[in-house]
Phi, psi and omega in degrees: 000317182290334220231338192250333167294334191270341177261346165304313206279315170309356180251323177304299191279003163264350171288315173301302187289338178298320190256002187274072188236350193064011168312272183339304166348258145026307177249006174254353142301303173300308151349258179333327209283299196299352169288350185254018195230302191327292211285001186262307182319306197270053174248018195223317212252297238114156173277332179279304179307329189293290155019289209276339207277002190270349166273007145278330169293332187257357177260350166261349186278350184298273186319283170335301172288332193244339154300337199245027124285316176317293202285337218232311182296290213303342198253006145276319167267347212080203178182117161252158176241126173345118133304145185322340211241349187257346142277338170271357164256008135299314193276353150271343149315270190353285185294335155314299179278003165301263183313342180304295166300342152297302168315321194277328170282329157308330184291328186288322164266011169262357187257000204295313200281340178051082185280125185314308208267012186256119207264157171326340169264340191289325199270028190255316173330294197301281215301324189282318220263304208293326185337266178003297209271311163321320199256329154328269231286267171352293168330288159333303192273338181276335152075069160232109184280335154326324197282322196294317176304288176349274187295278207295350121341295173263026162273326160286332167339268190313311180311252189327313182289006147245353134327308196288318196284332171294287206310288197256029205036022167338135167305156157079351216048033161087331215294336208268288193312287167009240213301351162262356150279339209276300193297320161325306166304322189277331167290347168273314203274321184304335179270338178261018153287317169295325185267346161330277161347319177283296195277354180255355183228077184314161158264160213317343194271341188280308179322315197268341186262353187259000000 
């Protein structure tokens, strides 16, 4: 029994150092990153285009991020393959951010259609309330206890960017300062995770020739 608990917890802490790479950060920073640019854009663009122009942007930081794990992380941390059962709390992760986005999107179209009985602040309520649930829910199934700090950061976003936009009329409803410190943050901290990793674990060929 002790042999089977000691090779779970050895599979745990390398599924954790595996993913400890500050990728996810990163990208999920960048993610986020359109609640602070979008809303300047679509005075320009539109709400869909301002929108739609974020996906060449998140498909070169995709190709960026997944060239420099390849060349630079994996062959410092390694790259393990899953148990079965730590691949099915992937695919519920997956299908978690699936329905997650359905939801987040019906709220954007019930707030879209501007139903009369809806007070002026709920979809900033709603956006906070879905973060929170978004990041939990991550946090959980990746059993990375950072995410949790994580939604609650970006669940005060929308709060305050409307505090900001009542008090002091802030454009935008505060989101563009918001959610462009909270993603900053979260994009500073996946880079000084990554260059750590780079500059503290040499490769395997330097390691055997020092």
């Amino acid at each position: 029994m002790r042999a089977k608990i000691s090779l779970k917890e050895i599979e745990r802490n390398m599924y954790r150092q595996s993913i400890q790479d500050g990728i996810i950060d990163i990208q999920i920073g960048s993610i986020l990153l359109i609640f602070a640019v979008a809303p300047h854009l679509s005075e320009y663009l539109g709400d869909f285009w301002s929108s739609l122009i974020f996906l060449p942007f998140w498909g070169l930081i995709y190709l960026a991020l997944r060239t420099v794990r390849k060349k630079y992380l994996q062959p410092r941390i390694g790259q393990i393959q899953y148990r079965s059962s730590r691949k099915k709390r992937l695919k519920s992760l997956t299908l978690s951010i699936f329905i997650f986005n359905l939801l987040a999107l019906g709220a954007g179209f019930l707030f879209l259609v501007k139903f009369p009985n809806f007070p002026e602040s709920m979809p900033m309520v709603v956006l906070s309330i879905l973060l929170m649930t978004g990041f939990s829910l991550a946090g959980y199934l990746l059993e990375l206890p950072r995410f949790y700090a994580y939604g609650s950061l970006y669940a005060l976003a929308p709060l305050i960017g409307e505090y900001l936009y009542i008090t002091y009329t802030t454009p935008h409803h505060g989101l563009p300062i918001t959610f462009g410190i909270a993603s900053g943050l979260l994009i500073l901290i996946g880079l000084v995770i990554m260059i750590r990793i780079i500059t503290g674990y040499p490769l395997p060929d330097q390691e055997y020739l020092a």
